[in-house]
VEXTORSE-462212 format. One record per atom (N, C-alpha, C): residue number from 1; x, y, z. Coordinates in Angstrom, 1 decimal. Example, Ala and Ser with C-alpha at 12.3 -4.5 7.8 and 13.67 -1.06 7.14 Angstrom:
REM residues 2
DOPA  pos       x       y       z
DOPA    1    13.2    -5.7     7.8
DOPA    1    12.3    -4.5     7.8
DOPA    1    13.2    -3.3     7.8
DOPA    2    12.8    -2.2     7.1
DOPA    2    13.7    -1.1     7.1
DOPA    2    12.9     0.0     7.9
***
This chain:
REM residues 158
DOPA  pos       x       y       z
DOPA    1    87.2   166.1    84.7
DOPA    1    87.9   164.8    84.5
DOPA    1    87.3   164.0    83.4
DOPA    2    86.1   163.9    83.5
DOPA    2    85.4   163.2    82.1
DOPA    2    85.5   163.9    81.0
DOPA    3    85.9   164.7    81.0
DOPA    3    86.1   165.9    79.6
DOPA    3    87.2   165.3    79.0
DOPA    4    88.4   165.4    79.7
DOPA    4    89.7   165.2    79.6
DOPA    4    89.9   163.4    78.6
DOPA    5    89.4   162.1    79.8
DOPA    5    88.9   161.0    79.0
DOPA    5    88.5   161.0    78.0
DOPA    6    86.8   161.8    77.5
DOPA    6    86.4   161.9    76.4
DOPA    6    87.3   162.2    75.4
DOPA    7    88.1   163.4    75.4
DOPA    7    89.1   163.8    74.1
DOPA    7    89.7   163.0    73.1
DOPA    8    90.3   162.2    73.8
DOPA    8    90.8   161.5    72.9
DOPA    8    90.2   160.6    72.0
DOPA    9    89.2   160.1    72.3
DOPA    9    87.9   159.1    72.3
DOPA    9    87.3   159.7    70.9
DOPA   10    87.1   161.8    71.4
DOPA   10    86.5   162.1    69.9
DOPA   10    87.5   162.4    69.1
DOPA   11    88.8   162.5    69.2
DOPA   11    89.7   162.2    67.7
DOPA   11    89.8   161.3    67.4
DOPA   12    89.6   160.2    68.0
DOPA   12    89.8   158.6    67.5
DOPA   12    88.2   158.4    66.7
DOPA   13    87.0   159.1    66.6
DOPA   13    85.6   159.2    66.3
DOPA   13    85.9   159.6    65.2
DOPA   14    86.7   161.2    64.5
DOPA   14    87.3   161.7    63.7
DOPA   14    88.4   160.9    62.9
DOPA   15    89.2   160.1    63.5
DOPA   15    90.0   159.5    62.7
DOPA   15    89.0   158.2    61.8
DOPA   16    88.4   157.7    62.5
DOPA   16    87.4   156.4    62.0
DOPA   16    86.3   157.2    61.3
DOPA   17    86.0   158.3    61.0
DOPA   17    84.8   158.5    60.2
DOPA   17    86.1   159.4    58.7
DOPA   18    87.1   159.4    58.7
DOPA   18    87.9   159.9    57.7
DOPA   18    88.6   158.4    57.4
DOPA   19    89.1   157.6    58.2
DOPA   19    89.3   155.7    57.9
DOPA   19    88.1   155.6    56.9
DOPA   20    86.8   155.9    57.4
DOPA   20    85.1   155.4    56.9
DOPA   20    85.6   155.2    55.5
DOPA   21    86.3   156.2    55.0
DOPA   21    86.2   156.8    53.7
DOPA   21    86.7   156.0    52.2
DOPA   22    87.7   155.0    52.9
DOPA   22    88.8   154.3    52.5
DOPA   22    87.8   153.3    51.5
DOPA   23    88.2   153.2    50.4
DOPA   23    86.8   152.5    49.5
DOPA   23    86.6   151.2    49.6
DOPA   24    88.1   150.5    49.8
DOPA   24    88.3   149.1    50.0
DOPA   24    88.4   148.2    51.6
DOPA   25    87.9   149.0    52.3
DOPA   25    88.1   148.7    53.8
DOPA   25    87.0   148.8    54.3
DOPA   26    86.8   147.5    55.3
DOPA   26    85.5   148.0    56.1
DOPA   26    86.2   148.3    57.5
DOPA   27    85.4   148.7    58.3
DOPA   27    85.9   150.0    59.1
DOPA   27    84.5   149.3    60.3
DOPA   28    85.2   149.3    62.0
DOPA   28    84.4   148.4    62.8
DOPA   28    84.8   149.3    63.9
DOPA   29    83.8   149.8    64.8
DOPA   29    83.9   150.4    66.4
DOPA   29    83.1   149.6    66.9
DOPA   30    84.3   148.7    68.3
DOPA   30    82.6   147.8    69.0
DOPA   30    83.3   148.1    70.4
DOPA   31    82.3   148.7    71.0
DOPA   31    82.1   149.5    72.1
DOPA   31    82.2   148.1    73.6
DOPA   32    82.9   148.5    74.5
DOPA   32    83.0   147.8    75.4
DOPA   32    81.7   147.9    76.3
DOPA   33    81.2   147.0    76.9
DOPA   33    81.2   145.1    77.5
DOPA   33    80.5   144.6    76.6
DOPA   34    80.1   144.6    75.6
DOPA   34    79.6   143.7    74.8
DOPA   34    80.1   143.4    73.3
DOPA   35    80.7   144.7    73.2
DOPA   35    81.5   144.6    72.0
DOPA   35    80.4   143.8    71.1
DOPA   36    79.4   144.9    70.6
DOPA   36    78.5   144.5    69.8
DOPA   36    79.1   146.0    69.3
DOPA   37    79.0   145.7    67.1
DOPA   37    79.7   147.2    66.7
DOPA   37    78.7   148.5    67.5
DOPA   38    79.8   149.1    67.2
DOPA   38    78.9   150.3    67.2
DOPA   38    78.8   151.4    66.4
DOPA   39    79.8   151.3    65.6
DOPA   39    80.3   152.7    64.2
DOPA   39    80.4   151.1    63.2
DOPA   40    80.4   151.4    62.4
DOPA   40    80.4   150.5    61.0
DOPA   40    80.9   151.5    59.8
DOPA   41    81.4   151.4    58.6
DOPA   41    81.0   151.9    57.4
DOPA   41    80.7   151.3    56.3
DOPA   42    80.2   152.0    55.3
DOPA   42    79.1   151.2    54.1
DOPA   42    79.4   149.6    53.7
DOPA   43    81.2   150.5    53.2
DOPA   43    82.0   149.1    52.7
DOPA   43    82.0   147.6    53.5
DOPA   44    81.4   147.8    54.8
DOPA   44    81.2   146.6    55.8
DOPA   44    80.1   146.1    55.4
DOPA   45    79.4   147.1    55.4
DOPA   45    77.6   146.8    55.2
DOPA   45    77.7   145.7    53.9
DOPA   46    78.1   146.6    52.9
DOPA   46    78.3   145.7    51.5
DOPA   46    78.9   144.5    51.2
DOPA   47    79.9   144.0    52.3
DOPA   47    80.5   143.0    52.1
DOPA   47    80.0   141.8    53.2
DOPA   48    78.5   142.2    53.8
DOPA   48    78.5   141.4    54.8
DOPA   48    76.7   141.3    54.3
DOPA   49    76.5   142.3    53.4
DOPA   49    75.0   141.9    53.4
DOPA   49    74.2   142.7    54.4
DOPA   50    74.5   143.0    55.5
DOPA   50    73.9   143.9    56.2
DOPA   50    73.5   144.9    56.5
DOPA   51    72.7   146.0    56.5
DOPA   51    72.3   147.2    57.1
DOPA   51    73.5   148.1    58.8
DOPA   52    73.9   149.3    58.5
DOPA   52    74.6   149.7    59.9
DOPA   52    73.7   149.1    61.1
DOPA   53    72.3   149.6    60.7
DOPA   53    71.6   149.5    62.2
DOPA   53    71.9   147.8    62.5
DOPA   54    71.4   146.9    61.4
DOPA   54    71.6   145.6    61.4
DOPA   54    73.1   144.8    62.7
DOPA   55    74.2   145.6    61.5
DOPA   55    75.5   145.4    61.8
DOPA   55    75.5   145.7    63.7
DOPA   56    74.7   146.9    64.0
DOPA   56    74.8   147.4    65.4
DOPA   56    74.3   146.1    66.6
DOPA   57    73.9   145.0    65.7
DOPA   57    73.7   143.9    67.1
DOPA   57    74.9   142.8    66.6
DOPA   58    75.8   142.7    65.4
DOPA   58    76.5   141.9    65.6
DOPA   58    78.1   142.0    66.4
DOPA   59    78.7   140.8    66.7
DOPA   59    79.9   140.7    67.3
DOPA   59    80.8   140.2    65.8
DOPA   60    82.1   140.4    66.5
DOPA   60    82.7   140.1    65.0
DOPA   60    83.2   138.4    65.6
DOPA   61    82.5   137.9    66.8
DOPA   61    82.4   136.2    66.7
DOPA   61    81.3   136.1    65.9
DOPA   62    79.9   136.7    66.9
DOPA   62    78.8   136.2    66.1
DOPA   62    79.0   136.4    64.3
DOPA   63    79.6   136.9    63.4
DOPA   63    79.7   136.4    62.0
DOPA   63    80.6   135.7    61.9
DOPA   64    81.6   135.1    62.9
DOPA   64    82.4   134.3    62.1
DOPA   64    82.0   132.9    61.8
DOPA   65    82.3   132.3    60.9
DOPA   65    82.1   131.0    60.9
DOPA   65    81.9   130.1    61.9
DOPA   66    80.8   129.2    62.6
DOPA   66    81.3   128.6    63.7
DOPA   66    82.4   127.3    63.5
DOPA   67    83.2   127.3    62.6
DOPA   67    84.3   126.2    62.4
DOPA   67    85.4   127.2    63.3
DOPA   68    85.3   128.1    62.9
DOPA   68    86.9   129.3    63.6
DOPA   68    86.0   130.2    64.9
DOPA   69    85.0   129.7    64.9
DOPA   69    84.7   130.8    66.5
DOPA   69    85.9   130.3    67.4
DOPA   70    86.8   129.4    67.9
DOPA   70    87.3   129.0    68.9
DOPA   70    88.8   129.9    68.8
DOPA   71    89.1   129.2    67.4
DOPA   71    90.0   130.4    67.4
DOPA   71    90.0   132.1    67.0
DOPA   72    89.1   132.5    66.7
DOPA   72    88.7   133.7    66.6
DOPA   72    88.5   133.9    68.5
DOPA   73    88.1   133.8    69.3
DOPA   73    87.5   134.1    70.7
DOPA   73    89.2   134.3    71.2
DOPA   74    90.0   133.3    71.1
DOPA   74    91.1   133.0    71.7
DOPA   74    92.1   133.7    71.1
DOPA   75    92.1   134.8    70.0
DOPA   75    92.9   136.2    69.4
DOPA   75    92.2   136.8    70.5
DOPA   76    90.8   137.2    70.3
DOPA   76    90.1   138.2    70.8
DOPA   76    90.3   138.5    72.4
DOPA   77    90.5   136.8    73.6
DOPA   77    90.7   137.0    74.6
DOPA   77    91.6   137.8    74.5
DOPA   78    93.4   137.2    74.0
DOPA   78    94.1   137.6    74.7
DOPA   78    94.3   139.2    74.4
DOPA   79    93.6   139.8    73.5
DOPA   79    93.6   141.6    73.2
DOPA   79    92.8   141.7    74.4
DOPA   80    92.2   141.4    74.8
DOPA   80    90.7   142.2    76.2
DOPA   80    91.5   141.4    77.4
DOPA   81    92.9   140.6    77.3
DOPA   81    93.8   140.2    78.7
DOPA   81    94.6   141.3    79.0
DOPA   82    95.3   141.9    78.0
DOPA   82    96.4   143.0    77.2
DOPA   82    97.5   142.1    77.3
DOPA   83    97.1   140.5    77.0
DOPA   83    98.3   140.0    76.4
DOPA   83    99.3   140.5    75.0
DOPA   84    98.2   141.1    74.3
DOPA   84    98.1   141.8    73.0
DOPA   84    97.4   143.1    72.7
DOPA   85    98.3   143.9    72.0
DOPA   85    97.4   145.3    72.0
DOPA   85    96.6   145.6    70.5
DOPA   86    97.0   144.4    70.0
DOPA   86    95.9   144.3    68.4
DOPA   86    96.1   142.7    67.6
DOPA   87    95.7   142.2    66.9
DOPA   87    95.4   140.8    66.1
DOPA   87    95.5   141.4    64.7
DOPA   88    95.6   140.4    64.0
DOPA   88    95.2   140.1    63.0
DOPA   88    95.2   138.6    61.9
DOPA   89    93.5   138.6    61.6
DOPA   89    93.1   136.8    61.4
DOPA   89    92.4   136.8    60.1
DOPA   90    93.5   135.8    59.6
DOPA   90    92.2   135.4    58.0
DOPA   90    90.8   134.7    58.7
DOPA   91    89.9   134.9    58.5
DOPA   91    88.8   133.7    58.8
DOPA   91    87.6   134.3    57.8
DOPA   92    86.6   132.9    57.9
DOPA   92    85.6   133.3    57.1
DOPA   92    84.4   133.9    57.9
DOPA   93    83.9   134.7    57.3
DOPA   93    82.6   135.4    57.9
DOPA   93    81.3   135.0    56.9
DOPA   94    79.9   134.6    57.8
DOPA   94    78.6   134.6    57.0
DOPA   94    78.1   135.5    57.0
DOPA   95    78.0   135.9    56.0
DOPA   95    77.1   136.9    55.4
DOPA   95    75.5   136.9    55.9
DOPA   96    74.2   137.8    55.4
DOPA   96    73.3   137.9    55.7
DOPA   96    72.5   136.5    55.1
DOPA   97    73.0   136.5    53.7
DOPA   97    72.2   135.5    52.8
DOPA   97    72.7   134.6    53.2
DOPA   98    73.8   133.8    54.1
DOPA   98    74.3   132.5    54.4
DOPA   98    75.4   132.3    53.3
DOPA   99    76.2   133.2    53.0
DOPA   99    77.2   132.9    51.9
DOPA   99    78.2   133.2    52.7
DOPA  100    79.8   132.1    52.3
DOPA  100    80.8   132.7    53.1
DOPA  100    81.3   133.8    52.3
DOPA  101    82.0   134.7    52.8
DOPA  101    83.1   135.4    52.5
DOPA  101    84.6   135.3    53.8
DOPA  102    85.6   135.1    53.0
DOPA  102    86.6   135.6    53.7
DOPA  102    87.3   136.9    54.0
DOPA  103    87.7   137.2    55.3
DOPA  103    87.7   138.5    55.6
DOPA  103    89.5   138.1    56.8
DOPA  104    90.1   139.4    56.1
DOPA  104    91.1   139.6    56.9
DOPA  104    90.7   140.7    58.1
DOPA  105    91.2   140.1    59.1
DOPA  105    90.8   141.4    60.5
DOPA  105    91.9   141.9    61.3
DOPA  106    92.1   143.1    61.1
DOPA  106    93.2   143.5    61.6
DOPA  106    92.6   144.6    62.7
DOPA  107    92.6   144.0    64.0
DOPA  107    92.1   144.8    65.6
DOPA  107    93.3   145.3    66.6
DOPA  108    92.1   146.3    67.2
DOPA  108    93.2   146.9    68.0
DOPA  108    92.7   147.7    69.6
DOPA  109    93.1   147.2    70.3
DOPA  109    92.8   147.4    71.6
DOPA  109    92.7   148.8    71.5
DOPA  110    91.6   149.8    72.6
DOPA  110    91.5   150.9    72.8
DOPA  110    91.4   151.3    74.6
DOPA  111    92.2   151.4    75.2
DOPA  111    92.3   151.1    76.8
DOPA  111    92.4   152.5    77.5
DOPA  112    91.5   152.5    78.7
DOPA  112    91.1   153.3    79.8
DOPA  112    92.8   153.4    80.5
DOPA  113    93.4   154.3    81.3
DOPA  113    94.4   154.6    81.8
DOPA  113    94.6   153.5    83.1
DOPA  114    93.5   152.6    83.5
DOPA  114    93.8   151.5    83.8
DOPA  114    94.3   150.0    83.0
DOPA  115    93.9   150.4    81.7
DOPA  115    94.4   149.5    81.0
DOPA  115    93.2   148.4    80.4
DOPA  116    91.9   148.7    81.0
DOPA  116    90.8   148.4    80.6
DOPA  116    90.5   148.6    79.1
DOPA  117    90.0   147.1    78.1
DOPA  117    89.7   147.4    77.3
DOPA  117    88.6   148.3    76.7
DOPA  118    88.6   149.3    76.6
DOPA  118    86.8   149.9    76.5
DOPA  118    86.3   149.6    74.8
DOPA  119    87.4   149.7    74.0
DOPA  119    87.1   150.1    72.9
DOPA  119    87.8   149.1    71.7
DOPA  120    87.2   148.1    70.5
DOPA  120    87.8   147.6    69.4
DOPA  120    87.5   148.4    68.5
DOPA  121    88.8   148.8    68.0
DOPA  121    89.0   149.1    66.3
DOPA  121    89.5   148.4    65.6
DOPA  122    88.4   148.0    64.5
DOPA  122    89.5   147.0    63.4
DOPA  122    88.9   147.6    61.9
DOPA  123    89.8   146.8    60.8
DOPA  123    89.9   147.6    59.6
DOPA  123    89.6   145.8    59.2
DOPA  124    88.6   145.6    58.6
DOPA  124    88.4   144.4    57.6
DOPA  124    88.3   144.9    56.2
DOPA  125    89.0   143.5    55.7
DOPA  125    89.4   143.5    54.1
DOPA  125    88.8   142.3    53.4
DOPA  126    87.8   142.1    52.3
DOPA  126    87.4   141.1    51.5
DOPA  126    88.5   140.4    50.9
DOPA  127    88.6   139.1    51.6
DOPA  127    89.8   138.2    50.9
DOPA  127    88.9   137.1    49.4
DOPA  128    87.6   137.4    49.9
DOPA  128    86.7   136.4    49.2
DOPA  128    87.5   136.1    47.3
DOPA  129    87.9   137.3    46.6
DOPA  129    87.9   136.7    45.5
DOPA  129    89.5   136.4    45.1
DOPA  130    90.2   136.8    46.3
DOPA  130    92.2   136.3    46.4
DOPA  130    92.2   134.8    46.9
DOPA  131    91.1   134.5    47.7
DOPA  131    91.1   133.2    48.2
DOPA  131    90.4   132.0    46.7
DOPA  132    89.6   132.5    46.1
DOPA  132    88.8   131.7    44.8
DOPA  132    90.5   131.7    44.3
DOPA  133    90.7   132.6    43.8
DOPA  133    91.9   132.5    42.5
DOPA  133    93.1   131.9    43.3
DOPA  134    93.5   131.9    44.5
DOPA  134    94.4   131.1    44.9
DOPA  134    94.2   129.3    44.5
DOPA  135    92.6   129.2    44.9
DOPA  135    91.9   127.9    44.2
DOPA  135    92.4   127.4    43.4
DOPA  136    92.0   128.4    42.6
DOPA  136    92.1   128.1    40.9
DOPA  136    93.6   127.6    40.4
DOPA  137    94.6   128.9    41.1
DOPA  137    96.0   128.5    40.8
DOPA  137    96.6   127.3    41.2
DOPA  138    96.3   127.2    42.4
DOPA  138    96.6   125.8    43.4
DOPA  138    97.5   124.9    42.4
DOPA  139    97.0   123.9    41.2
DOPA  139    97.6   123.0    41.5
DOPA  139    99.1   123.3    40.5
DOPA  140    99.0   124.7    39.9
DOPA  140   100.5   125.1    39.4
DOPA  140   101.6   125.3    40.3
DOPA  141   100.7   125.5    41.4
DOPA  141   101.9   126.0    42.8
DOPA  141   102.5   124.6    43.2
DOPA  142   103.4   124.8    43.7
DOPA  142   104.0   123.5    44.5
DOPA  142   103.6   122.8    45.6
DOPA  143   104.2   121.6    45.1
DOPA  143   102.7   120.3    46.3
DOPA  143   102.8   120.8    47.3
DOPA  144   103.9   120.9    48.1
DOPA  144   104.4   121.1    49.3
DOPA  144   104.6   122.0    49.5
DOPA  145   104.2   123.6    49.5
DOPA  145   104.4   124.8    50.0
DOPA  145   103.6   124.9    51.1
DOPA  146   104.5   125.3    52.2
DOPA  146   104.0   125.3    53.5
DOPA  146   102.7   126.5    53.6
DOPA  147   102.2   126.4    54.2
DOPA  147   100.9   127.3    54.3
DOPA  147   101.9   128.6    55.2
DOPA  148   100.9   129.3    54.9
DOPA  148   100.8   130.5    55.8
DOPA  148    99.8   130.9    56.6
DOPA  149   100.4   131.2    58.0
DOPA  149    99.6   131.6    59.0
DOPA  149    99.4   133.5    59.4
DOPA  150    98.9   133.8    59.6
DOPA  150    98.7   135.5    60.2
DOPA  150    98.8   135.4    62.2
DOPA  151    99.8   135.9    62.0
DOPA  151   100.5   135.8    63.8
DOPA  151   100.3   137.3    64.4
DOPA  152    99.4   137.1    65.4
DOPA  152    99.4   139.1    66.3
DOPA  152   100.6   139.3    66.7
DOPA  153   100.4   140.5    66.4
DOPA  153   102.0   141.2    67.0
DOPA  153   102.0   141.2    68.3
DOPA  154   103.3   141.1    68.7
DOPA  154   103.6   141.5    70.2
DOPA  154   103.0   142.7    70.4
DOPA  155   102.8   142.4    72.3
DOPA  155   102.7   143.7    72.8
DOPA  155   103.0   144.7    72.0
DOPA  156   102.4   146.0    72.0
DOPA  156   102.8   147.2    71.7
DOPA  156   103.2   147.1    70.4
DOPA  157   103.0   146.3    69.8
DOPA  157   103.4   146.8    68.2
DOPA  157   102.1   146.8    67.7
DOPA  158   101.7   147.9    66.6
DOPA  158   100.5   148.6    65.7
DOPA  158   100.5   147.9    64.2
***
């Protein structure tokens, strides 16, 4: 019966160490109850300043900004409620040296045949130098262009 569970668990191990590979993505496994990572790849390390072993005590609250922990926690509940079976959030992350970077997070529930979350996978992307040059453009854009928000998909959508 534990064999059976496991399987799938190690193609999803296989698919995230061939994801690893992707040059522009950082790549996140954070293992349930604490969902501290527990798979990382380089490109994470590099864009966060950290070491994997390092990366293996953070949460992807613990680097966010504490201006957006509240709403970063309140994506993340409703994935681990199964109000949602994945997110995805612009927010800023601190780095090792205390420098922000912005990081898009696109997560995704991994659930026990109860429905238990056991498992986060998410794919982070450096927004750090699209967010500068948006800066920069800013005041050619129009006064009043409504902002844009990043909204999780419903249920069941990937």
């Amino acid at each position: 019966r534990l064999r059976e569970l496991q399987e799938p668990l190690m193609g999803s191990d296989a698919v995230f160490r061939a994801l690893s590979e992707l040059p522009d993505v950082g790549m996140v496994h954070a293992d349930s109850p604490s969902f501290n990572f527990s798979q990382v790849n380089q490109k994470l390390c590099a864009m966060t300043g950290y070491s994997a072993e390092e990366l293996q005590t953070k949460t992807f609250i613990g680097l966010t900004d504490p201006r957006e922990r509240r709403s970063a926690m309140k994506e993340l509940a409703r994935v681990l409620r199964g109000s949602a079976d994945s997110w995805s959030l612009a927010k800023r992350w601190i780095r090792k040296d205390g420098s922000i970077i912005w990081v898009e997070v696109n997560g995704t529930a991994v659930r026990d045949e109860s429905g238990r979350t056991i498992r986060i996978l998410a794919m982070v992307t450096d927004l750090t130098a699209r967010r500068h040059g948006e800066k920069r453009e800013r005041p050619a854009a129009k006064p009043h262009a409504p902002a844009k928000s990043l909204k999780a998909p419903s249920r069941g959508a990937l």
